[in-house]
C-alpha positions as YAML, in Angstrom:
chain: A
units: angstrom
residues:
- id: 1
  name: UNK
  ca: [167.80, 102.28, 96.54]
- id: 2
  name: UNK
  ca: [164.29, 102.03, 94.90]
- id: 3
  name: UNK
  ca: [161.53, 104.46, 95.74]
- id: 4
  name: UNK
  ca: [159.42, 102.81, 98.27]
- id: 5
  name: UNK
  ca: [156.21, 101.30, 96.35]
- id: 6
  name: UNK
  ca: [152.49, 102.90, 96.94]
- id: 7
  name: UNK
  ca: [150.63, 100.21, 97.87]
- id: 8
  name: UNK
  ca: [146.49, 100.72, 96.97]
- id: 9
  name: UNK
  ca: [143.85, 100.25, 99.04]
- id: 10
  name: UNK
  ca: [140.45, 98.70, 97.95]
- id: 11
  name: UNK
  ca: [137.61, 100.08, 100.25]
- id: 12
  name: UNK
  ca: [134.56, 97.36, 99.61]
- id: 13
  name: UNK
  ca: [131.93, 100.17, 98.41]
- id: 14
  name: UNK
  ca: [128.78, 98.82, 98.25]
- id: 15
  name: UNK
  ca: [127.17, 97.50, 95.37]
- id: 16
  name: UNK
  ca: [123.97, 98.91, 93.28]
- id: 17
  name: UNK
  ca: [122.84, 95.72, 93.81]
- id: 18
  name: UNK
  ca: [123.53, 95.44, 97.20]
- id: 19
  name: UNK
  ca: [122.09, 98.53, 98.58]
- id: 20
  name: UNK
  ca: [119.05, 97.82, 96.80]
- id: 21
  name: UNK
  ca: [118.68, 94.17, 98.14]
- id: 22
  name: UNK
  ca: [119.15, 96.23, 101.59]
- id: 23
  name: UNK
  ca: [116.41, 98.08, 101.14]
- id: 24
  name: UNK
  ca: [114.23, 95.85, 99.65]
- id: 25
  name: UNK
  ca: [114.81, 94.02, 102.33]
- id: 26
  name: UNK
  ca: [113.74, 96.11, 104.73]
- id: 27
  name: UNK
  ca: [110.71, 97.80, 102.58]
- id: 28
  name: UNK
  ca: [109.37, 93.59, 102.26]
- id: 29
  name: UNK
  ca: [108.98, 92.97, 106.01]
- id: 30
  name: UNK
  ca: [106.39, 94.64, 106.48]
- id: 31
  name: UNK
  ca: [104.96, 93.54, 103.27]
- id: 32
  name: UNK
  ca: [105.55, 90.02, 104.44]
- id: 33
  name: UNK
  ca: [103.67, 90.43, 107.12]
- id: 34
  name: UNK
  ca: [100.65, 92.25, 105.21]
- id: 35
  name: UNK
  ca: [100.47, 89.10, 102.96]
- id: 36
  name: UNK
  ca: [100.30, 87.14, 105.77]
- id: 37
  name: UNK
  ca: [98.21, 89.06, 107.61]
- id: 38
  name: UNK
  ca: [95.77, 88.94, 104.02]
- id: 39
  name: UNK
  ca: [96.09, 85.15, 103.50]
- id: 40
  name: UNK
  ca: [94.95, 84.32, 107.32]
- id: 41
  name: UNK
  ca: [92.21, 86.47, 106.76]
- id: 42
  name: UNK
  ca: [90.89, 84.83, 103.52]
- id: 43
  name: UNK
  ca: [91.40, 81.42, 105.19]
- id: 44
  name: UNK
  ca: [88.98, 82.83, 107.72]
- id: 45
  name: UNK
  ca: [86.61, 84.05, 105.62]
- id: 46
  name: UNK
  ca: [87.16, 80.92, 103.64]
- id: 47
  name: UNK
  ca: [86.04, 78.73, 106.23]
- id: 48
  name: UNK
  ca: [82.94, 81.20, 106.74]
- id: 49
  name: UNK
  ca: [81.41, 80.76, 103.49]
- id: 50
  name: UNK
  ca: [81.97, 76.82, 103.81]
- id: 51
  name: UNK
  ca: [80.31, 76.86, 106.99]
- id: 52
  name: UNK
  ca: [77.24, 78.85, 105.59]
- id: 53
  name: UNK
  ca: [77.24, 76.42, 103.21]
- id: 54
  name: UNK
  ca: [76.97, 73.68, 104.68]
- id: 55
  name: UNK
  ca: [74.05, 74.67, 107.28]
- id: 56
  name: UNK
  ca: [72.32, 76.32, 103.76]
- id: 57
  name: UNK
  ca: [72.55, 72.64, 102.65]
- id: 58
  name: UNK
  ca: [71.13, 71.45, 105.67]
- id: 59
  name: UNK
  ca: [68.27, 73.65, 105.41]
- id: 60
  name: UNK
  ca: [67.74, 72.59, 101.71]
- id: 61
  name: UNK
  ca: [67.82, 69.26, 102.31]
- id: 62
  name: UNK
  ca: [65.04, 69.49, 105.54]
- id: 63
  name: UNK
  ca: [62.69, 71.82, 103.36]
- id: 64
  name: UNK
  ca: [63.03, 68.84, 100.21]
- id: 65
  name: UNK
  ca: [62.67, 66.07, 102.82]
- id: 66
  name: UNK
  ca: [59.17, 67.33, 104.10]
- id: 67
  name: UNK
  ca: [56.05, 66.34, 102.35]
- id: 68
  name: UNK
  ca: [54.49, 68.73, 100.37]
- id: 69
  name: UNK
  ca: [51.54, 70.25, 102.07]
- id: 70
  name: UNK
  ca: [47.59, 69.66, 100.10]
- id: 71
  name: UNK
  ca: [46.52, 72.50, 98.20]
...
């Protein structure tokens, strides 16, 4: 009779790599959300500025269209 065999068992450890893919993961959510949070608020502020300029335009043009007054 043989000796009965020891048979080895491979526990899946986690990787370097993995674990810090997990908690990248997690740490980028809420950076995510900051960027996104950042990028609405520039297109805000965005369409603020073109706004101002277009009534600053506006105002240009109606002080250039009136005739200049006699000195």
């Amino acid at each position: 009779m043989q000796a009965p065999s020891q048979q080895v068992h491979a526990h899946a450890l986690p990787s370097v790599t993995g674990a810090l893919r997990a908690v990248e993961s997690l740490l980028l959510r809420g950076g995510q959300r900051t960027a996104r949070r950042n990028a609405w608020t520039s297109v805000l502020e965005d369409r603020r500025r073109a706004r101002a300029r277009v009534e600053a335009q506006h105002v240009l043009e109606a002080a250039a269209s009136r005739a200049p007054s006699d000195t």
